[in-house]
C-alpha positions, 0 to 999 in steps of 0.5 A: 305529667306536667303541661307546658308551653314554651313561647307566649307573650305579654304586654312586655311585648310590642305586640303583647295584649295581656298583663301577667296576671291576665296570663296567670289566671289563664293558665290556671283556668287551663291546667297549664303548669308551666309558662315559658314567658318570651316577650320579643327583645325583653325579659323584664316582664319574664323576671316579673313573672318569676318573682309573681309566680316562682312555681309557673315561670320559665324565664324567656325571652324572644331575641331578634339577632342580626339574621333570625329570632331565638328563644332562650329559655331558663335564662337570667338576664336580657340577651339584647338584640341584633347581635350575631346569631353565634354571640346570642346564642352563646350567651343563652348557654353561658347563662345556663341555658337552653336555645330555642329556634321558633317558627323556623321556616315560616315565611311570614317571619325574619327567619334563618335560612334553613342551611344557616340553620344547619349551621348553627345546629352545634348551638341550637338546642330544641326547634319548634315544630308546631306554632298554630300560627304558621302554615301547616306546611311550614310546621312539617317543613321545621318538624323534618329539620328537627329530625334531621338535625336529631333535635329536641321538637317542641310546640309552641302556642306563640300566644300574645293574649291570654285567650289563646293560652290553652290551644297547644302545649306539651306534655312533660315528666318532671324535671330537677334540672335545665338539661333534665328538662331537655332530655324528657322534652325530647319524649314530650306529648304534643298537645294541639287543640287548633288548627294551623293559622294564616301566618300572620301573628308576628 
């Protein structure tokens, strides 16, 4: 079983406090085997991270669109900001890859409104369910949706410094391909160390 987490930050980031070599030896610190790297409107430091690291790295990025933020995971270039949901979206497919909504109905957070949501459903691939910095409420809010939806759920740790690497990840079989990924995510082994936080983390 591979462990894995799906959303982190580094100094690529605004608000990122760690290096990539910082998070690498975290990582290896934490037995952790892959490291969605998703700094916020960036993937520079992603694509840094693969060339670092090729057998750690999943290729993300945190995209702010003109409504909510989206991850694109195993993508091969930046996404750039503020465009349509619908565009941003389709971009991240185009380029063979997967959409990820974070920390969805956190009131903390840009969000989508939930029936916006529902209608980009056809687009969205997998909803994060646990993001230790939301409120607890908001976690079972965004895990019923997911189940509503029959979308892939995922936790995330949302770590923006090395430290909070190890908190929460996912538990996975191997996988040979992006779509092999989504298909065993769907049956992933939540891990989470941490209790719910304050909502404040960006």
């Amino acid at each position: 079983m591979l462990r894995v987490d799906l959303h982190l930050h580094s100094h690529y980031s605004h608000d990122g406090r760690s290096s990539l070599a910082e998070l690498i030896d975290r990582a290896h610190e934490c037995r952790l085997d892959r490291l969605a790297l998703t700094d916020h409107n960036t993937v520079e430091g992603a694509l840094n991270f693969a060339r670092d690291a090729p057998e750690l790295a999943i290729v993300g990025e945190e995209i702010k669109t003109r409504e909510g933020e989206v991850i694109g995971l195993f993508i091969t270039s930046r996404v750039q900001p503020y465009l349509p949901p619908e565009e941003a979206m389709d971009l991240i497919h185009e380029m063979g890859g997967l959409t990820y909504i974070p920390h969805p109905l956190d009131r903390h957070r840009a969000n989508f409104r939930p029936e916006r949501i529902v209608d980009l459903a056809n687009r969205i691939d997998i909803i994060e369910s646990y993001n230790p910095w939301c409120e607890a409420e908001a976690n079972r809010a965004a895990a019923r949706l997911a189940e509503e939806l029959g979308k892939v759920q995922a936790t995330g740790s949302d770590s923006h410094s090395a430290d909070e690497l190890g908190r929460s990840w996912m538990e996975i079989e191997a996988y040979s391909s992006t779509q092999d990924f989504l298909d065993r995510l769907r049956y992933a082994r939540h891990v989470v160390t941490a209790s719910s936080g304050t909502g404040r983390r960006a």
